[in-house]
C-alpha positions in Angstrom: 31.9 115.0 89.5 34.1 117.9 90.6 34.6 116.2 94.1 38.8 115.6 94.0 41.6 118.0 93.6 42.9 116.8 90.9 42.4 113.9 88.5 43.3 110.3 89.9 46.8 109.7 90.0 48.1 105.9 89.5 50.2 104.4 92.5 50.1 100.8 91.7 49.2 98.2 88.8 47.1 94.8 89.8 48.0 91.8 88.7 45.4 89.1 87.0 46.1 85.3 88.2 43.7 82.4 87.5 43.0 80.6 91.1 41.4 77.1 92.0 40.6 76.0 95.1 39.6 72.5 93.9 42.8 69.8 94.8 42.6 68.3 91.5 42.6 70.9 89.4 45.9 72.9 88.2 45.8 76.8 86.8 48.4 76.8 83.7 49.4 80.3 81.8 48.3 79.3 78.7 44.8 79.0 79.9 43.8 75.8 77.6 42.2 73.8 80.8 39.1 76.4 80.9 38.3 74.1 77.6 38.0 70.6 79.8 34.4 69.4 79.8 35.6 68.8 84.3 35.4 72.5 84.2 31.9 73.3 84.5 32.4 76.5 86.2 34.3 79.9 85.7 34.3 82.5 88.0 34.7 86.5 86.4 34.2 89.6 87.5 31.5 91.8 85.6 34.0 93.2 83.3 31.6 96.6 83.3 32.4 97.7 86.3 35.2 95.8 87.5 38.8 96.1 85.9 39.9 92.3 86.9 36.9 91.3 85.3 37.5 93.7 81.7 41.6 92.0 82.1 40.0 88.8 82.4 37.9 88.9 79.1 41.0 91.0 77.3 43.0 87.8 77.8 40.4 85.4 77.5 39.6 87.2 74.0 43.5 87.4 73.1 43.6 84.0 73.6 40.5 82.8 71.0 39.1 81.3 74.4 36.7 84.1 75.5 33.6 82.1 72.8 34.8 78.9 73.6 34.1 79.2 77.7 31.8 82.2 78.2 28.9 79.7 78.6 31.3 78.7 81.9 31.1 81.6 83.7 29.7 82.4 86.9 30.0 86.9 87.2 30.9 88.4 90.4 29.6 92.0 91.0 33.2 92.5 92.0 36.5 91.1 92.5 35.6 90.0 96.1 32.6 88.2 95.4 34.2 86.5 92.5 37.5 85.5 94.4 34.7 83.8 97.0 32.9 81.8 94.4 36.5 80.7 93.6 37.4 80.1 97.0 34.1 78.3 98.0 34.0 76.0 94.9 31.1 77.2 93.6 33.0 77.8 90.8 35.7 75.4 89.6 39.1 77.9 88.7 38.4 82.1 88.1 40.2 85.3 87.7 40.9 87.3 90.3 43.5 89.4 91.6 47.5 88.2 92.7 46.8 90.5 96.2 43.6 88.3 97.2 45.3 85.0 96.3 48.9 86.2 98.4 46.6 87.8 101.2 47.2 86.0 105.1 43.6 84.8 104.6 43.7 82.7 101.5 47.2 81.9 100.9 47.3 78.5 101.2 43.8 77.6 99.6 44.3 75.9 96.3 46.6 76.8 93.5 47.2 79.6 91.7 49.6 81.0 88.4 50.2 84.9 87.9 49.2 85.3 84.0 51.6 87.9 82.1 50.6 91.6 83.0 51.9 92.1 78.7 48.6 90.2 78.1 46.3 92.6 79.2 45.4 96.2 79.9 46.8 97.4 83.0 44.8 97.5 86.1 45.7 100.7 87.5 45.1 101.2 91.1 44.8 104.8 91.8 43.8 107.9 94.2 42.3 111.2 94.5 42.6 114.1 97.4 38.7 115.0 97.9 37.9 118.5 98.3 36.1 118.1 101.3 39.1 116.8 103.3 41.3 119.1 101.6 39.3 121.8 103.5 38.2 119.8 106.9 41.5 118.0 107.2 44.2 119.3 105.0 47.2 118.4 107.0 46.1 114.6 107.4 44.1 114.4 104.1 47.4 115.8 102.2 49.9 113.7 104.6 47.8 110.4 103.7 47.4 111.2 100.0 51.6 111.8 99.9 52.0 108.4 101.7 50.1 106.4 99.2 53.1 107.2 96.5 56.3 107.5 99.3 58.8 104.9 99.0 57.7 102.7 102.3 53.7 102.5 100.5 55.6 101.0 97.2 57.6 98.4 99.6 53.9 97.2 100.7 52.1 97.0 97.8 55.0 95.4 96.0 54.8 92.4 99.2 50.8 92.7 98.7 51.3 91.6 95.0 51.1 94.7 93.3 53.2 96.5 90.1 55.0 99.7 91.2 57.1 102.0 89.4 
């Protein structure tokens, strides 16, 4: 809308991971346990607006499963939401990002497997410089935005569960 600088520029990639918080159930890679009649419930994000959520149907899709166990799924207006159906039980096992699974808060809640960032489109994490702080703050909005793509912001998202080049 004519608000940033400059077009969004990536700084990291996200990684998809399917995640249960249920002690009986184990995520695999291959993804062939969403087809068990014991799982009832599969939590997405709304892949319209939500890029885990549009991963999550690419692999689903690229794996001939997406028809098989849409009637599952239980859609999160957003990665958040869905990772707390996930980590409530509501739902059985769901997609969700590697940072929320990692994160100090739910890292030792259930089980989890990273699926192959090759199996999907990339979920590209990126920034803009707004105008308006280019013009009310330019020294901190411009220090900030350099930050985000220095070699000390890679060494965190890499430890947050992040891609970087």
């Amino acid at each position: 809308a004519g608000f940033a600088v400059a077009p969004p520029k990536v700084y990291a990639q996200g990684l998809l991971v399917l995640w249960s918080a249920k002690e009986n159930i184990q995520p695999t890679a291959d993804l062939k346990l969403l087809l068990n009649d014991d799982i009832k419930h599969i939590a997405i994000a709304n892949p319209k607006t939500a890029p885990y959520g549009a991963a999550a149907t690419f692999i689903l899709k690229k794996y001939n499963l997406y028809n098989k166990v849409s009637s599952k799924f239980v859609t999160g207006e957003s990665i958040s939401q869905t990772s707390q159906f996930i980590a409530t039980q509501a739902a059985d096992i769901g997609f969700t990002a590697k940072s929320i699974v990692i994160s100090d808060e739910m890292k030792d809640k259930g089980k989890w497997i990273e699926l192959n960032h090759n199996d999907y489109p990339p979920i590209k994490q990126a920034a803009v410089l707004l105008k308006y702080g280019q013009q009310n703050n330019a020294v901190e909005a411009k220090k900030f935005y350099n930050f985000l793509f220095s070699k000390q912001a890679k060494k965190i998202y890499k430890k947050l569960g992040y891609i970087v080049k």
